[in-house]
DRENDO-1510 file (C-alpha; in Angstrom, 1 decimal, always signed):
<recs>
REC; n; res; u; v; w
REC; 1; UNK; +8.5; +75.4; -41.3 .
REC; 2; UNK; +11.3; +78.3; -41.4 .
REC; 3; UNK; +12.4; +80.7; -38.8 .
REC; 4; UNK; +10.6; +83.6; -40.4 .
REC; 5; UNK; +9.7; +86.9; -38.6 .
REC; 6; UNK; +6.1; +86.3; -39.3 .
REC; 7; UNK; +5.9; +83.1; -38.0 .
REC; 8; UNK; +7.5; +84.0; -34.5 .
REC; 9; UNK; +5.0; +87.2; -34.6 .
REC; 10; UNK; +2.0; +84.7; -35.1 .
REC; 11; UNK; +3.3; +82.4; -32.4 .
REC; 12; UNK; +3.6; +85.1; -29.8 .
REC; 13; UNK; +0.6; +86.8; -30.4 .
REC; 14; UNK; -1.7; +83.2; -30.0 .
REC; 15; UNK; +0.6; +82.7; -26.9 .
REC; 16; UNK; -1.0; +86.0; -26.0 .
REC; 17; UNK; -4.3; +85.6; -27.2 .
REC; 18; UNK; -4.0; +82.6; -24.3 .
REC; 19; UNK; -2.8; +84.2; -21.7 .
REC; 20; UNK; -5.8; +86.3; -21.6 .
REC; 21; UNK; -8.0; +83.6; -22.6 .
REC; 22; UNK; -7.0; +82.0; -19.3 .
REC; 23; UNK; -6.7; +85.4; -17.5 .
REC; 24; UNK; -10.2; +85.7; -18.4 .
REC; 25; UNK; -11.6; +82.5; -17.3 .
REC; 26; UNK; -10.1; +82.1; -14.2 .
REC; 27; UNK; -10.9; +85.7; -12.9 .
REC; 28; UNK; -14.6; +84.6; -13.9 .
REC; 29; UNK; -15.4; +82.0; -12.3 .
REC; 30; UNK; -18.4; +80.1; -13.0 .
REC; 31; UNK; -19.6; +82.5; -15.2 .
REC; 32; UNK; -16.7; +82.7; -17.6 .
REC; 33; UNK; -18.1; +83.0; -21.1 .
REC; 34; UNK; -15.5; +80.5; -22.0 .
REC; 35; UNK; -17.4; +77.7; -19.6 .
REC; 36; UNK; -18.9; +75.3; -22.2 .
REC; 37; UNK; -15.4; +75.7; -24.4 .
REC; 38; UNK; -13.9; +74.4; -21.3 .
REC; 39; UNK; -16.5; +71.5; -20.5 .
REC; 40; UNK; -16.4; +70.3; -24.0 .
REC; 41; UNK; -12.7; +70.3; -24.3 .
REC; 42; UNK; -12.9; +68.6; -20.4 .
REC; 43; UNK; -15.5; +66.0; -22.2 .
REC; 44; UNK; -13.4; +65.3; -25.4 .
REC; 45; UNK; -9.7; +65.6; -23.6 .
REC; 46; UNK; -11.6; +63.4; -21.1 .
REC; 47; UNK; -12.8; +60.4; -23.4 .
REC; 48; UNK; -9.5; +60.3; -25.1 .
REC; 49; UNK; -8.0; +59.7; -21.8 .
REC; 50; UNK; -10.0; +56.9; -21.0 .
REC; 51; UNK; -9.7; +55.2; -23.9 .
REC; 52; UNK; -6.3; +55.2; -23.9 .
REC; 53; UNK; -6.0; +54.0; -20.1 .
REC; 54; UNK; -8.3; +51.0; -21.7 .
REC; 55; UNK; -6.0; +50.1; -24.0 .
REC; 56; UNK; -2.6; +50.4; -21.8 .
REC; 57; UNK; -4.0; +48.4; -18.9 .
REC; 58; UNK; -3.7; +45.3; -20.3 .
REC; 59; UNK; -0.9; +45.9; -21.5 .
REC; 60; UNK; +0.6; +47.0; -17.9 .
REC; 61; UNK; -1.2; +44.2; -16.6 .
REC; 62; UNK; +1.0; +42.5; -19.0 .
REC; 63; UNK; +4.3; +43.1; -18.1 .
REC; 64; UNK; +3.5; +43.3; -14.5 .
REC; 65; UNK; +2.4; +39.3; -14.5 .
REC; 66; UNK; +5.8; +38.8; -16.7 .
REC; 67; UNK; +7.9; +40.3; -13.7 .
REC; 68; UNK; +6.2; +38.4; -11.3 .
REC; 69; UNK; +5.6; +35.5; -13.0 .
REC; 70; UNK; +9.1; +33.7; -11.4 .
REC; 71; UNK; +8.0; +34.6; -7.8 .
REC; 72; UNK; +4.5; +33.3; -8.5 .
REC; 73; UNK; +5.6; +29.7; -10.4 .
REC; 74; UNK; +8.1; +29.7; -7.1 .
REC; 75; UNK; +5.2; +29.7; -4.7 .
REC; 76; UNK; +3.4; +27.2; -6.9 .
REC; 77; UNK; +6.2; +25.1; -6.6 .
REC; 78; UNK; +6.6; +25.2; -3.4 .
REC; 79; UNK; +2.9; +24.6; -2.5 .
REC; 80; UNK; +2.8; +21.5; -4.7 .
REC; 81; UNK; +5.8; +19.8; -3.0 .
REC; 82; UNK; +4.3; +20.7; +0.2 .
REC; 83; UNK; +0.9; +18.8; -1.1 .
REC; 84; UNK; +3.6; +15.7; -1.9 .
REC; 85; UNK; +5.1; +16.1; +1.1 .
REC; 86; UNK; +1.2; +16.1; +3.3 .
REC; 87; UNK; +0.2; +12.9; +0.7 .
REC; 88; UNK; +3.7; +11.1; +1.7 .
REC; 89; UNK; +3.1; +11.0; +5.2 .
REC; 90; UNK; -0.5; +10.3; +5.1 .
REC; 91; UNK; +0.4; +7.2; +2.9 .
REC; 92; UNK; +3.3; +6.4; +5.5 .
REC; 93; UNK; +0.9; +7.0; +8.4 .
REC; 94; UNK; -1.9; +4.7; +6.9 .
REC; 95; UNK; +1.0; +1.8; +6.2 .
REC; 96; UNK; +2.5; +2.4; +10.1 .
REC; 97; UNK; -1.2; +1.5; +11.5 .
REC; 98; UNK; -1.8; -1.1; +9.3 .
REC; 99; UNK; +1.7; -2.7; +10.1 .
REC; 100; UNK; +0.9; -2.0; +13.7 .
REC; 101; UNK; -2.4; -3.7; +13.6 .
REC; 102; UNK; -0.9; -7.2; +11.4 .
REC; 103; UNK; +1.8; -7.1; +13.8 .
REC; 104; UNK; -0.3; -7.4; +16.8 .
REC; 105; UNK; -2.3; -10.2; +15.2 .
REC; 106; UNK; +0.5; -11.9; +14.5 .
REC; 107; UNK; +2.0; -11.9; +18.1 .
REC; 108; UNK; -1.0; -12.9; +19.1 .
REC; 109; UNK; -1.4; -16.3; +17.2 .
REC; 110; UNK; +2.3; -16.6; +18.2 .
REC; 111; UNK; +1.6; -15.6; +22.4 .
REC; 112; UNK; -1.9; -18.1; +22.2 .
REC; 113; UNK; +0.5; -21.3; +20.5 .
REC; 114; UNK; +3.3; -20.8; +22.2 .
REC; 115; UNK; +5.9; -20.0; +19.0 .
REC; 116; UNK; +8.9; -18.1; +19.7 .
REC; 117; UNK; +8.7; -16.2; +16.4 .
REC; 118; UNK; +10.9; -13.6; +14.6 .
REC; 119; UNK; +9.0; -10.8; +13.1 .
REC; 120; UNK; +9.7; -9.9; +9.1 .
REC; 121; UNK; +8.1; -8.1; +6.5 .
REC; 122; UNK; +7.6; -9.2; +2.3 .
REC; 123; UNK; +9.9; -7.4; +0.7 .
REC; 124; UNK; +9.8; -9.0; -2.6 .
REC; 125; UNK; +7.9; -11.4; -4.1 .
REC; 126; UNK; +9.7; -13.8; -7.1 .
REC; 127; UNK; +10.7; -17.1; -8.3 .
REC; 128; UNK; +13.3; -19.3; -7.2 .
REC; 129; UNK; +15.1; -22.3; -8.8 .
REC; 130; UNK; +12.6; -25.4; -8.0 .
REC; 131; UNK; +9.8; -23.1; -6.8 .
REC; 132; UNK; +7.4; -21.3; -8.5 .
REC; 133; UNK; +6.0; -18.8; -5.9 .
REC; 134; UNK; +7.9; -17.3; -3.2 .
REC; 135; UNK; +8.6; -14.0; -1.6 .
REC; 136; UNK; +11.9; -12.4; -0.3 .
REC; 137; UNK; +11.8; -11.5; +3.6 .
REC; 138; UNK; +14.4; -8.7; +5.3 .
REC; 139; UNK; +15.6; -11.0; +8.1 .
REC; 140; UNK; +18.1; -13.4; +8.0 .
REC; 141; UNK; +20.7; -15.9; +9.6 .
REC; 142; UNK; +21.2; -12.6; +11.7 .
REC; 143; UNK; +18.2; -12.8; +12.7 .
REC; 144; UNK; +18.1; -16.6; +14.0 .
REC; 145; UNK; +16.3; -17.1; +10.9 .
REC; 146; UNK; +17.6; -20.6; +9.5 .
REC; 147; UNK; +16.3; -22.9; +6.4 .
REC; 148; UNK; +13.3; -25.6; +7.0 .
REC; 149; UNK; +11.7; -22.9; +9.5 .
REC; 150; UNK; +7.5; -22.7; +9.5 .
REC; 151; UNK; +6.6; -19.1; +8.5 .
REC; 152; UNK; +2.9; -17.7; +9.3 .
REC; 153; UNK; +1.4; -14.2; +9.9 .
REC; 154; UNK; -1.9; -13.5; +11.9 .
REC; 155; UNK; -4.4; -15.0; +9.6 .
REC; 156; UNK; -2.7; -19.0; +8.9 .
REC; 157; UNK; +0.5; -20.8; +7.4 .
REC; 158; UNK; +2.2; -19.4; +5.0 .
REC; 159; UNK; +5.3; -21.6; +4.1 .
REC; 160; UNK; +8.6; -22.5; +4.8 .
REC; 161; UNK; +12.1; -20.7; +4.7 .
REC; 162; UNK; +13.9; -22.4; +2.3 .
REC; 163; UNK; +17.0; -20.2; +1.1 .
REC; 164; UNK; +18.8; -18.3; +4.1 .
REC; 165; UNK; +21.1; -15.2; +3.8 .
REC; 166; UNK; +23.0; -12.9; +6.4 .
REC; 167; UNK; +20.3; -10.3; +6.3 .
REC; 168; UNK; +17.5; -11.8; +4.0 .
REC; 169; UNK; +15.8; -15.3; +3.4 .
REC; 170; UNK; +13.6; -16.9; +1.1 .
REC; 171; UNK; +10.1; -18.4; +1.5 .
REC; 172; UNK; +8.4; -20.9; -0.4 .
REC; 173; UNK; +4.5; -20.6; -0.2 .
REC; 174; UNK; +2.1; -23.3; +0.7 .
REC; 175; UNK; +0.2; -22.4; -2.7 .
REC; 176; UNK; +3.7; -23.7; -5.0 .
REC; 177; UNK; +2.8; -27.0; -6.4 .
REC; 178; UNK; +5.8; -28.3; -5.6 .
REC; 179; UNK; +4.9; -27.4; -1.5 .
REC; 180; UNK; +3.5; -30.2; +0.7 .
REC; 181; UNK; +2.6; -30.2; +4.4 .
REC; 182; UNK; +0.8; -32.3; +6.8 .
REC; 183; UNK; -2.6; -31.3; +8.0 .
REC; 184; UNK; -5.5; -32.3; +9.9 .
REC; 185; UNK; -8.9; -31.7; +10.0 .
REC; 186; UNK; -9.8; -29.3; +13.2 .
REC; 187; UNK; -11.1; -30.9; +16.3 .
REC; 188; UNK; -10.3; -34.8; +15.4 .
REC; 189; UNK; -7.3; -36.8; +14.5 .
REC; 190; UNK; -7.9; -37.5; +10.4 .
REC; 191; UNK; -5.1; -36.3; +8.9 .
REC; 192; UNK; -3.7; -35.9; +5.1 .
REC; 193; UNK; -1.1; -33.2; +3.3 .
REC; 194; UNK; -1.7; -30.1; +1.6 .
REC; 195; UNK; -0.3; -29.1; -1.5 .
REC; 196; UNK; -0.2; -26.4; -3.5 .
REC; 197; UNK; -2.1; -25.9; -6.7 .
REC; 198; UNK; -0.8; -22.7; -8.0 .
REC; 199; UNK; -3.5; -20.2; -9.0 .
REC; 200; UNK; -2.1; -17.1; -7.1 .
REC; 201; UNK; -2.7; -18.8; -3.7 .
REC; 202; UNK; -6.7; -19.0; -3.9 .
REC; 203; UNK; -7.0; -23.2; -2.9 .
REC; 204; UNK; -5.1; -25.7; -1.9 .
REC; 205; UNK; -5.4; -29.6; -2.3 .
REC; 206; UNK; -6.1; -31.9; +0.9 .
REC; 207; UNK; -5.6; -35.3; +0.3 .
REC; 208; UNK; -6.8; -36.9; +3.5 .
REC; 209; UNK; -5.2; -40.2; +3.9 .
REC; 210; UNK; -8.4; -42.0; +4.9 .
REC; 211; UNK; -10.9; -42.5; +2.4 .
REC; 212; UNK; -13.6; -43.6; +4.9 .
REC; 213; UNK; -13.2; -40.6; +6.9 .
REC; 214; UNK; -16.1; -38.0; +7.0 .
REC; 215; UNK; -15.2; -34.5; +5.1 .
REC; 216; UNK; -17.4; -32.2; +4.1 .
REC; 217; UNK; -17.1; -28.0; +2.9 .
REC; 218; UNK; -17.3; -25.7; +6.0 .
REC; 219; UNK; -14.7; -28.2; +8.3 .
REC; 220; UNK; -11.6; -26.1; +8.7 .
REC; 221; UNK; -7.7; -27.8; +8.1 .
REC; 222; UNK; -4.8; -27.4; +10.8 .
REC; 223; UNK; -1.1; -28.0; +10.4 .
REC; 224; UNK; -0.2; -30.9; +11.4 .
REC; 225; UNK; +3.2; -30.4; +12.4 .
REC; 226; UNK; +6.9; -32.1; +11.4 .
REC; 227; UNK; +9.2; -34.4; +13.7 .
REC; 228; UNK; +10.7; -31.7; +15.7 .
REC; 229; UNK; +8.9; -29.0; +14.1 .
REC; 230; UNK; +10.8; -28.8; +11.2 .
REC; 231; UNK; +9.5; -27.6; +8.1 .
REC; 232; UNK; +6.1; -27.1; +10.0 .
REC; 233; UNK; +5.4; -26.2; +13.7 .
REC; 234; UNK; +1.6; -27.9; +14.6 .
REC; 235; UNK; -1.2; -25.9; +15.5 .
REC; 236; UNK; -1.3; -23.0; +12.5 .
REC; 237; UNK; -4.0; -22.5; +11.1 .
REC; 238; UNK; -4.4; -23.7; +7.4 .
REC; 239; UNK; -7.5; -23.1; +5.7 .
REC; 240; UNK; -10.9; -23.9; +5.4 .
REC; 241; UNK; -12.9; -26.9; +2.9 .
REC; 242; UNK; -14.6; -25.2; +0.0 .
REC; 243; UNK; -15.5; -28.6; -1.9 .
REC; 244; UNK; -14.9; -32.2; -1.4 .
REC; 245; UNK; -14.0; -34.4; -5.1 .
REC; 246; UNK; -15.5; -38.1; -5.4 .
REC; 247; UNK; -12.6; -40.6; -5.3 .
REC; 248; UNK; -14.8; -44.0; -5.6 .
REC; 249; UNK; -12.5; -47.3; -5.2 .
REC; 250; UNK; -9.3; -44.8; -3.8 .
REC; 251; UNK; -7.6; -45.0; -1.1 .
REC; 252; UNK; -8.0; -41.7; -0.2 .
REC; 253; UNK; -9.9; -38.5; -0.2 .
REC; 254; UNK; -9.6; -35.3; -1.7 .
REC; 255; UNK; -10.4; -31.8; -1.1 .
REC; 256; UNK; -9.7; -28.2; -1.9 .
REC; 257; UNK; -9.4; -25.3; +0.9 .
REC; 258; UNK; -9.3; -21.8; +0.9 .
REC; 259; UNK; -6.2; -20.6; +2.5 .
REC; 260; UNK; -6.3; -18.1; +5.8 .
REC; 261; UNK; -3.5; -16.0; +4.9 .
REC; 262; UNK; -3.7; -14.1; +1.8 .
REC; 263; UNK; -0.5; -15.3; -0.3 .
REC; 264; UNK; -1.0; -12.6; -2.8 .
REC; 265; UNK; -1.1; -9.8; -0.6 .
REC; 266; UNK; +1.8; -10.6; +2.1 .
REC; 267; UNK; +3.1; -8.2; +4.2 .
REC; 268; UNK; +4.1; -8.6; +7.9 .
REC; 269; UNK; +4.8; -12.3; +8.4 .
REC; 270; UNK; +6.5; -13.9; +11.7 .
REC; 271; UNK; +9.4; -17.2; +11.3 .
REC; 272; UNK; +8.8; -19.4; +14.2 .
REC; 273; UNK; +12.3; -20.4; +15.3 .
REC; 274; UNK; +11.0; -22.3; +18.5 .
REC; 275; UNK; +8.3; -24.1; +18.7 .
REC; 276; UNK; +5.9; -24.8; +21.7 .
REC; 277; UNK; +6.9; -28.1; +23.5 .
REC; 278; UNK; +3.3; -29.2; +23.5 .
REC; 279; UNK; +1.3; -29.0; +20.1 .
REC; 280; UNK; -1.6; -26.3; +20.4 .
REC; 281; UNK; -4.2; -28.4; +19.0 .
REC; 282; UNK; -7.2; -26.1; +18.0 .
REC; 283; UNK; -6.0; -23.1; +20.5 .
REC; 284; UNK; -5.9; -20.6; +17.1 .
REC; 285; UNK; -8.2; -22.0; +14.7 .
REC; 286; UNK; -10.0; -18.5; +13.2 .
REC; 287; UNK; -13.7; -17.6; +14.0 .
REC; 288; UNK; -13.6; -19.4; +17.2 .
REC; 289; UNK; -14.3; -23.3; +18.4 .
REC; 290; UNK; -17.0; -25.3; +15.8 .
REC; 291; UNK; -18.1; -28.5; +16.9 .
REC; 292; UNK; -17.0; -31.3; +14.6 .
REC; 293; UNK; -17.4; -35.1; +15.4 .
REC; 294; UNK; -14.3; -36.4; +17.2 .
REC; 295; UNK; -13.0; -39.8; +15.5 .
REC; 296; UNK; -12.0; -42.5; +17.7 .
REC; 297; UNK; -9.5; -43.6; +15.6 .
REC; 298; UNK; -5.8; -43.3; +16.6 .
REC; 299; UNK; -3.7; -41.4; +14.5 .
REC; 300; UNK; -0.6; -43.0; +12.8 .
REC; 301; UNK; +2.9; -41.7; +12.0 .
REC; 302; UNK; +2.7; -39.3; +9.1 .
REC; 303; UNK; +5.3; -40.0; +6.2 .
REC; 304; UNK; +8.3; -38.4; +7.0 .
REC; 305; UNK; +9.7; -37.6; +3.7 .
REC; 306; UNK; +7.0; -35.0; +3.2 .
REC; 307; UNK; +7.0; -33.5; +6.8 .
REC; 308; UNK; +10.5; -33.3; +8.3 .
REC; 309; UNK; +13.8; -31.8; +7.4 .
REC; 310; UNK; +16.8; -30.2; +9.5 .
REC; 311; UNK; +16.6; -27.0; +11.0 .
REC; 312; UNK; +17.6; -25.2; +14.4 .
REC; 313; UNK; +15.6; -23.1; +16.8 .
REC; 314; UNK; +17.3; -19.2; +17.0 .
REC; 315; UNK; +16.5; -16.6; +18.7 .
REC; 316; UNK; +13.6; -14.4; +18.2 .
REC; 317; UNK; +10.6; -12.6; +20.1 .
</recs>
């Protein structure tokens, strides 16, 4: 548009034409002629605006969620490793009362027998050369621990130490088929060795050495013990008879137990580096004394290939 003379004379005289417009209006009142000019121009100015604030506050919204978006994914990140954190020690706190509680079982097989035992916990379970199940505990010769020891927790036998570090040792478990250990049946003198049938620890063989002698599921199986307590202390309880096999025209008799102490879930166990001088007998058999008929027979020697070895007492609790 050019800078003509006209066009400034046109401009000033609608800037005019306003002025009084305006003059007019406001000197008026509310009864300005010019009152529904202004309310439609207040409706249509108005609608316009609020269309427009529709459409720009999202897109304020927007860029106000991008700016604090860091601050907000900080607080989120600090509220989930807080939830970690509150998980972590409830798990801890659940493990610390459950250690607590085997821990006080365990002393008290050990306090009711008589072993001077060293407390350990399963810290891995593998293999070893000539076994087939075994489990890694975190004591050692440090610890008095020493090899051919009897190791237990608060339920029954477990097995024996048979590989002795400074600050760990390894444990064969009575379920290895390669593990043997004299028994007898609780409350007489018939007595026979257990040995390990594999199958993640769930029975174990008895082979009671008298085939004449009365066995039957329900009658619950005792260490017997070693010379000198070595592998096996006496007393600890083993398991109890699920079923009895026929063994017509043999020598002797054969049954399968369920062990006490569950080998596939191990955790606090005790190594009994002393045993008692006199052998507990029935004194922690589980569930409490059952009546069993007594045999009047006397008990010979058991063979000590299968139920002795070296060892040395140590210190412990």
């Amino acid at each position: 548009m050019k800078d003509t003379r006209r066009a400034r004379m046109s401009l000033g005289l609608l800037l005019a034409a306003a002025l009084v417009v305006m003059t007019v209006d406001h000197r008026a009142g509310d009864d300005s002629p010019f009152g529904p000019l202004r309310g439609a121009g207040t409706a249509l100015f108005g609608t316009a605006e609020s269309a427009g604030a529709d459409v720009i506050r999202p897109v304020g919204q927007f860029f106000e969620t991008m700016v604090g978006a860091p601050d907000a994914q900080r607080r989120i990140d600090a509220l989930s490793a807080e939830n970690q954190r509150l998980k972590r020690d409830l798990v801890a706190q659940s493990l610390d009362q459950r250690h607590s509680a085997e821990l006080r079982r365990l002393l008290g097989v050990a306090g009711t027998a008589g072993y001077r035992i060293v407390p350990a916990q399963v810290i891995a379970r593998r293999g070893t050369p000539g076994f087939e199940e075994a489990i890694e505990l975190d004591v050692g010769s440090a610890d008095g621990v020493r090899s051919e020891m009897t190791v237990l927790n608060g339920d029954g036998l477990v097995g024996r130490v048979v590989q002795v570090g400074t600050s760990t040792s390894t444990v064969v478990l009575l379920s290895d088929p390669a593990s043997a250990a004299g028994a007898r049946l609780e409350g007489s003198n018939e007595i026979g060795v257990v040995h390990g049938v594999g199958e993640n620890g769930r029975l174990v063989r008895f082979r009671l050495l008298d085939s004449t002698a009365q066995i039957v599921p329900g009658r619950r199986i005792l260490s017997f013990g070693s010379q000198r307590g070595v592998p096996y202390v006496a007393g600890v309880p083993i398991g109890v008879v699920e079923r009895v096999e026929a063994t017509p025209g043999e020598l002797t008799r054969i049954a399968y137990a369920r062990p006490y102490a569950d080998l596939t879930a191990l955790d606090v166990v005790g190594v009994v580096v002393q045993s008692p001088r006199r052998d507990p007998r029935d004194a922690v058999r589980p569930d409490g004394p059952r009546k069993s008929a007594p045999s009047p027979k006397p008990v010979p020697s058991p063979k000590p290939e299968a139920l002795r070895g070296p060892g040395s007492a140590g210190r412990g609790i």
